[in-house]
Each structure stands twice: as structure tokens, then as C-alpha cells.
N, C-alpha and C positions, 0 to 999 in steps of 0.2 A: 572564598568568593563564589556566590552562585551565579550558576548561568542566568542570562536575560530570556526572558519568555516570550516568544514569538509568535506564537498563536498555537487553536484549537481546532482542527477539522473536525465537529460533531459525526459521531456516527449518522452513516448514510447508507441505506439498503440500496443497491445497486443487481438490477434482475438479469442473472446470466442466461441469453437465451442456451439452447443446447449446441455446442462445438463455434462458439461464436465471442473471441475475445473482446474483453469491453475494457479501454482504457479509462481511467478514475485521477485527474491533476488535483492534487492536493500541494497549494499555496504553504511555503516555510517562513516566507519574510526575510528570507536571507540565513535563517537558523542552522547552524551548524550540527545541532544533535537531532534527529527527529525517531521517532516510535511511530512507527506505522502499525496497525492492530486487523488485521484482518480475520472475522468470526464467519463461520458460515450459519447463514443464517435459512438455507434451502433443508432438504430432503436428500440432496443428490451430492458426491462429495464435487470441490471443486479438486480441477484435475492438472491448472495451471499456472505459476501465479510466478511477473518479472516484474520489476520495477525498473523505472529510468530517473537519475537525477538530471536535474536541470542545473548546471551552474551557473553562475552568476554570469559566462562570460560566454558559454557556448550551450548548445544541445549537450543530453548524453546519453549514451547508448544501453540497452535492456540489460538488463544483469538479472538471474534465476534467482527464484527467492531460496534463502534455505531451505534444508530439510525439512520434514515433515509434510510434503504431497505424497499421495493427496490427502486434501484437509477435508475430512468428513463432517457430516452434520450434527451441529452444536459444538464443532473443537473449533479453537483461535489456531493463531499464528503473528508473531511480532518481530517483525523488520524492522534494525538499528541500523541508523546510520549518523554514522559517528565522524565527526572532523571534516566531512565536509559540507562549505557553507553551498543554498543551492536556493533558488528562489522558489522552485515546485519541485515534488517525484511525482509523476509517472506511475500509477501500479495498473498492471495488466493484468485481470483475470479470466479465468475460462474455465469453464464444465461442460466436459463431454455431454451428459445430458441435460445440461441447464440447473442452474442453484440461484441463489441468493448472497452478494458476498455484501458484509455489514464492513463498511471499510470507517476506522477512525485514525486521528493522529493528533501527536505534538510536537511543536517545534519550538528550540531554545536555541540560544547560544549565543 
């Protein structure tokens, strides 16, 4: 049985100024699986990167992205979140000196 497809958040360039977190809500539909894809798409690495889910019933609070910060220019990074359902995440980014974070996603479940 495959999962139900919840949507597509298109990549979207999102300009980090320098030392200045910029939060990004990306809508799941309720989707229990989502891939969040975070590419940098600057010059400058970015130097900070959390997410918050939203569940269905309350707020939720920032959680560190894995490893691999800082994400330098031209490298990805992909945030799984698995089993639970959430109606938005939340991703926070920042660069010490200012970048460009190309944030995508998908949500199932």
C-alpha cells in the first residue's frame, strides 16, 4: 500500500540576510512523511539550520537540523520526518554572513 500524496512545496529561494534567522512554513496537509530539501543556493555557507513541526493539535518546538552544518555553497541537506502527522514544519535558517537557502518539500502519508 502506498502512501497518500499530500503536496509539493516548489523550491523557493529564500535571501538570508547576514546573522539574521529567517523562518520558511511549509504546509504538509496533515502528511505524516515529509522531505524537506534544503540546497544553498548563496556564496556564504549557511551556518544554521532548525525546524519546528506543527501538529495537528498544538505548536511545536525547534529541533537542530542533523549533521552536516555548516552547509556550504552548492551542497544540499534533507530533513526526514517520519510518523508524524503535522499540518506545517517550521525550517529556520541563518548565515553568519548572509546566503541564499533554496528550501523544497514533500509531504505524504
Amino acid at each position: 500500500m502506498s502512501a497518500k500524496f499530500r503536496g509539493r512545496y516548489p523550491e523557493t529561494p529564500t535571501v538570508l540576510a547576514p546573522a539574521t534567522p529567517v523562518d520558511v512554513t511549509i504546509p504538509t496537509g496533515g502528511g505524516t512523511h515529509t522531505s524537506i530539501v534544503v540546497h544553498n543556493g548563496g556564496v556564504n555557507p549557511i551556518t544554521a539550520l532548525s525546524y519546528a513541526i506543527q501538529p495537528l493539535a498544538r505548536a511545536g518546538s525547534f529541533t537542530a537540523a542533523p549533521s552536516g552544518l555548516p552547509l556550504a555553497a552548492g551542497a544540499s541537506l534533507t530533513i526526514s520526518i517520519i510518523d508524524q502527522p503535522c499540518t506545517a514544519v517550521v525550517v529556520r535558517a541563518e548565515s553568519t554572513l548572509g546566503s541564499t537557502a533554496n528550501i523544497s518539500a514533500v509531504s505524504q502519508g
